[in-house]
C-alpha positions as a LaTeX table, in Angstrom:
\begin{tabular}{lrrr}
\hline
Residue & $x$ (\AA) & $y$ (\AA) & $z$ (\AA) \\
\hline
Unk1 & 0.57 & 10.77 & 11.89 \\
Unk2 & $-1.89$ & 9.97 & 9.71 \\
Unk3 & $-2.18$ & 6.96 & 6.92 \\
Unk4 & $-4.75$ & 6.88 & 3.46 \\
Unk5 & $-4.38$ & 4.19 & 1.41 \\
Unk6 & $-5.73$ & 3.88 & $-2.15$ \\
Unk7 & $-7.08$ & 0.48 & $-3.98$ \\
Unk8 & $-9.08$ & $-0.64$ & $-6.76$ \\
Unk9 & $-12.76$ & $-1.04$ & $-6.18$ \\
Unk10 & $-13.22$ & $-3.64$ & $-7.93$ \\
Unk11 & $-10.41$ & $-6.35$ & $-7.84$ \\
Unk12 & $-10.34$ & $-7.05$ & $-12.03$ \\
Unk13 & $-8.62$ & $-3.94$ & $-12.07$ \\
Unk14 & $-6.09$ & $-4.87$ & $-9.86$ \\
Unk15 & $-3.05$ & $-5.76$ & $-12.24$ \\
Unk16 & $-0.70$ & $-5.68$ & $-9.31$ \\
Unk17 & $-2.59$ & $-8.11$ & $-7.52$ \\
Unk18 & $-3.24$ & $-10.36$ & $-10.15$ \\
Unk19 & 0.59 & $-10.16$ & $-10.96$ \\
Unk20 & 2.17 & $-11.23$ & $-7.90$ \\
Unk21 & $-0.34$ & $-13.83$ & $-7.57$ \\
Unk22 & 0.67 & $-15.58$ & $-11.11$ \\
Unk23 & 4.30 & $-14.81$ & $-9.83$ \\
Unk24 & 4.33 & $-16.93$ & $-6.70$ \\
Unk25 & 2.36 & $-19.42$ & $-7.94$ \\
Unk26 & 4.88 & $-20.00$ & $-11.16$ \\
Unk27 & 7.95 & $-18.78$ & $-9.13$ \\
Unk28 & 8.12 & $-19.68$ & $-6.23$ \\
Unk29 & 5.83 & $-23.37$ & $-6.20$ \\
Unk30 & 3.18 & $-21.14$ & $-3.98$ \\
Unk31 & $-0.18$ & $-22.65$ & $-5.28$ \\
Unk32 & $-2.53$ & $-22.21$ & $-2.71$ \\
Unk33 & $-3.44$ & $-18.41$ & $-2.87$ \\
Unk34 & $-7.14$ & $-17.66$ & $-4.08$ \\
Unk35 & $-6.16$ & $-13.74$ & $-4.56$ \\
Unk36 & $-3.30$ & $-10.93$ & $-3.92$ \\
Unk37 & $-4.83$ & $-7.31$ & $-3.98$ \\
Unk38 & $-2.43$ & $-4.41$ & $-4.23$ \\
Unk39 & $-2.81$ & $-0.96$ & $-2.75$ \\
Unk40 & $-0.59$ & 2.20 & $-2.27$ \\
Unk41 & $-0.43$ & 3.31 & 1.25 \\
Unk42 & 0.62 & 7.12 & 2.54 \\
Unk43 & 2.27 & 8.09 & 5.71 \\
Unk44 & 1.22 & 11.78 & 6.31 \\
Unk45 & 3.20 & 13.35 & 9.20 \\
Unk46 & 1.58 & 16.86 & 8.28 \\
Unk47 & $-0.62$ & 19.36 & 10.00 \\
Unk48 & $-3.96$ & 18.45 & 8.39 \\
Unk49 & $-6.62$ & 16.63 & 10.01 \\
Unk50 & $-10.51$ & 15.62 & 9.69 \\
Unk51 & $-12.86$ & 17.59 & 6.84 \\
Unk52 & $-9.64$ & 18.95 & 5.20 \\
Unk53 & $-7.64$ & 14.97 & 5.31 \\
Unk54 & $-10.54$ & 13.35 & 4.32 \\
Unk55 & $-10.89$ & 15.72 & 1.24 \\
Unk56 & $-7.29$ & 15.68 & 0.68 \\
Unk57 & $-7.55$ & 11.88 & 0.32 \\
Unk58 & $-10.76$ & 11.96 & $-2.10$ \\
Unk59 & $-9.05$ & 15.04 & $-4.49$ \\
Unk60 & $-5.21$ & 14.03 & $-4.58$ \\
Unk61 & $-5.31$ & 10.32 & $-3.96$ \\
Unk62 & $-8.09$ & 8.93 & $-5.23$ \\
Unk63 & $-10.09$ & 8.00 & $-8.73$ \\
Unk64 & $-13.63$ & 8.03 & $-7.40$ \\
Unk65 & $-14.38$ & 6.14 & $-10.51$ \\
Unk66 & $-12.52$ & 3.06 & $-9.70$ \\
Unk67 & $-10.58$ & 3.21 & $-6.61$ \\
Unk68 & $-11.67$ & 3.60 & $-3.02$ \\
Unk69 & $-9.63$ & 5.08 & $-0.08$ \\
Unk70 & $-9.29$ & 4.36 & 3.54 \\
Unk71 & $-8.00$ & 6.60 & 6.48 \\
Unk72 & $-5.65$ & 5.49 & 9.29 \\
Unk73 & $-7.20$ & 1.93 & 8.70 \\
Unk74 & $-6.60$ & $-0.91$ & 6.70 \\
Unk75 & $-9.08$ & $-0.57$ & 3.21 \\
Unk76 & $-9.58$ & $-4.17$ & 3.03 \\
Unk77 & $-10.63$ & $-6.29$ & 5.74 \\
Unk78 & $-10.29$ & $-10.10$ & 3.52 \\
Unk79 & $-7.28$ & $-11.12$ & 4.11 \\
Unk80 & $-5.11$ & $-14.06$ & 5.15 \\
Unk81 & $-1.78$ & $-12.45$ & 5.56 \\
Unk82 & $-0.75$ & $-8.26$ & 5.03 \\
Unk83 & 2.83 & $-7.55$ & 3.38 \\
Unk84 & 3.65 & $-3.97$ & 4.36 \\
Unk85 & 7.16 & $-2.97$ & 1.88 \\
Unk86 & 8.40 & 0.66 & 2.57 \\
Unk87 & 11.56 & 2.32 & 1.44 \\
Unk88 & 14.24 & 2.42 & 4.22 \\
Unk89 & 14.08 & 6.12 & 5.99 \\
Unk90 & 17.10 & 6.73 & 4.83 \\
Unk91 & 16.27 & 6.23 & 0.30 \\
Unk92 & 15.05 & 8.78 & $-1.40$ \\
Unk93 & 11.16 & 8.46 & $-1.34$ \\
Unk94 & 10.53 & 10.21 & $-4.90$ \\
Unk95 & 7.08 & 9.10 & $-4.76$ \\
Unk96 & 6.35 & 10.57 & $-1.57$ \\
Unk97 & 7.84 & 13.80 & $-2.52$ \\
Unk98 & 5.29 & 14.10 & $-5.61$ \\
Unk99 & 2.61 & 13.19 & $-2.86$ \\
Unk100 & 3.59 & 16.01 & $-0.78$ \\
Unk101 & 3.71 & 18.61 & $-3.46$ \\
Unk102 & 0.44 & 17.14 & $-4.80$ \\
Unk103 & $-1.37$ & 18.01 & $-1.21$ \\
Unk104 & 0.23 & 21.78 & $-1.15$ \\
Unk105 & $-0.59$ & 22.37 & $-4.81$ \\
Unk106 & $-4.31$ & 21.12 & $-3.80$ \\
Unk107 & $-4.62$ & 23.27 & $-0.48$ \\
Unk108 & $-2.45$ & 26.30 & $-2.30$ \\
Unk109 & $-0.09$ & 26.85 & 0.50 \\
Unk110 & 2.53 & 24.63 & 1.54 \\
Unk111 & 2.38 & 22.22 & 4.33 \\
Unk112 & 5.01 & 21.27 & 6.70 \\
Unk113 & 5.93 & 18.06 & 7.63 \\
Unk114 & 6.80 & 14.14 & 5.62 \\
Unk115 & 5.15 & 12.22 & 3.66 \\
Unk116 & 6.36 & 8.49 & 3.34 \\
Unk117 & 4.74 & 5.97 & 0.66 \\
Unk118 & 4.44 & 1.97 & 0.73 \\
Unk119 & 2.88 & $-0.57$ & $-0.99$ \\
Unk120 & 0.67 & $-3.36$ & 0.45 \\
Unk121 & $-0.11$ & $-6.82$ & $-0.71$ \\
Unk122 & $-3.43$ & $-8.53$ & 0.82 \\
Unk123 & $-3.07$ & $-12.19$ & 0.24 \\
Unk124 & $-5.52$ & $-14.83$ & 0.80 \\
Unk125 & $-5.50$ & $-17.93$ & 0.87 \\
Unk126 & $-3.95$ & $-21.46$ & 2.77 \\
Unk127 & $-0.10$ & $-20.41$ & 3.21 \\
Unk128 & 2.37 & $-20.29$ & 6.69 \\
Unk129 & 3.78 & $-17.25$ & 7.53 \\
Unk130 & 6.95 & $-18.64$ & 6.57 \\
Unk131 & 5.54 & $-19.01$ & 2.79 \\
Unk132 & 4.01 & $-15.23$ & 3.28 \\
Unk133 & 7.71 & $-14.13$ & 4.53 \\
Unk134 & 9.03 & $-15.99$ & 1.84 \\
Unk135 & 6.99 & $-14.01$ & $-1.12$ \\
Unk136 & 8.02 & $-11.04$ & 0.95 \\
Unk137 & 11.86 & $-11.48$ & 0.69 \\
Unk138 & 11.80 & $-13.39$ & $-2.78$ \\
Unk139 & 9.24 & $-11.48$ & $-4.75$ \\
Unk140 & 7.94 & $-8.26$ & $-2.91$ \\
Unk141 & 10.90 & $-6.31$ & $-1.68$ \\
Unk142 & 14.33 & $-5.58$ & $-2.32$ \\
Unk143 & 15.99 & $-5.34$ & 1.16 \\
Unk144 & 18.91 & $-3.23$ & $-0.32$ \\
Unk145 & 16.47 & 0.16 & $-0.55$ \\
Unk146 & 13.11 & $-2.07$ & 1.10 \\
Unk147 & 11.98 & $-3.07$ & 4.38 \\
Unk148 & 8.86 & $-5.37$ & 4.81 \\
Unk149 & 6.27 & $-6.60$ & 7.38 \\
Unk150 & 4.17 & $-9.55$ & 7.46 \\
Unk151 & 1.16 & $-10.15$ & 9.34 \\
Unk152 & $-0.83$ & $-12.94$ & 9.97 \\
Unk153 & $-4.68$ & $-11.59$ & 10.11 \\
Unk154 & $-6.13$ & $-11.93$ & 13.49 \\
\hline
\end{tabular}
């Protein structure tokens, strides 16, 4: 399996980011994050790998204008605490689904295998992990379709 994930390059374009981090701070009393940046993240169980992948992520995924892409690695490395929030396996992933037939219509022939899709949330900034499980449960997912992780950077 193989992961890309897609971000802004620059993080004044990251609405998302900016977003959640007004959101916790007025919502939830959480004052003590410098910055939240947002990416989409892709979960490619699919026969395609090296040249082809990596021009599969610069084509389909990514705006080479404004966004940058990583490949089976995290894209940002400044971080206090990761929120990973995927769709259970189990919910319609319509997202994913567009992603797939996105890659086929690129390569012109259709390609075997799942695609999954989920969001990340880079935070930074002096919180516990309970506070970063806490914007996770309260804020970032819905646990009736959602699951999330939280990790503490190393």
């Amino acid at each position: 399996m193989h992961s890309i994930e897609v971000a802004f390059s620059d993080e004044r374009l990251d609405s998302s980011g900016i977003s959640v981090k007004s959101s916790v701070s007025e919502d939830l009393g959480i004052s003590t994050i410098r910055k939240v940046r947002c990416s989409e993240a892709y979960y490619l169980e699919v026969p395609i790998e090296g040249e082809k992948l990596s021009e599969v992520a610069q084509k389909v995924f990514t705006d080479p204008i404004v966004q940058s892409f990583s490949i089976d690695k995290n894209l940002l490395e400044d971080f206090d605490f990761l929120i990973e929030v995927k769709l259970h396996p189990d919910v319609t992933d319509n997202l994913a689904i567009v992603t797939h037939e996105a890659i086929e219509d690129f390569l012109g022939y259709k390609v075997r295998g799942q695609v999954r899709s989920a969001r990340k949330f880079y935070i930074s900034g002096k919180i516990s992990e309970k506070d970063a499980g806490r914007i996770a449960k309260e804020m970032l997912a819905n646990e009736a379709i959602e699951t999330y992780t939280v990790e503490a950077k190393k």
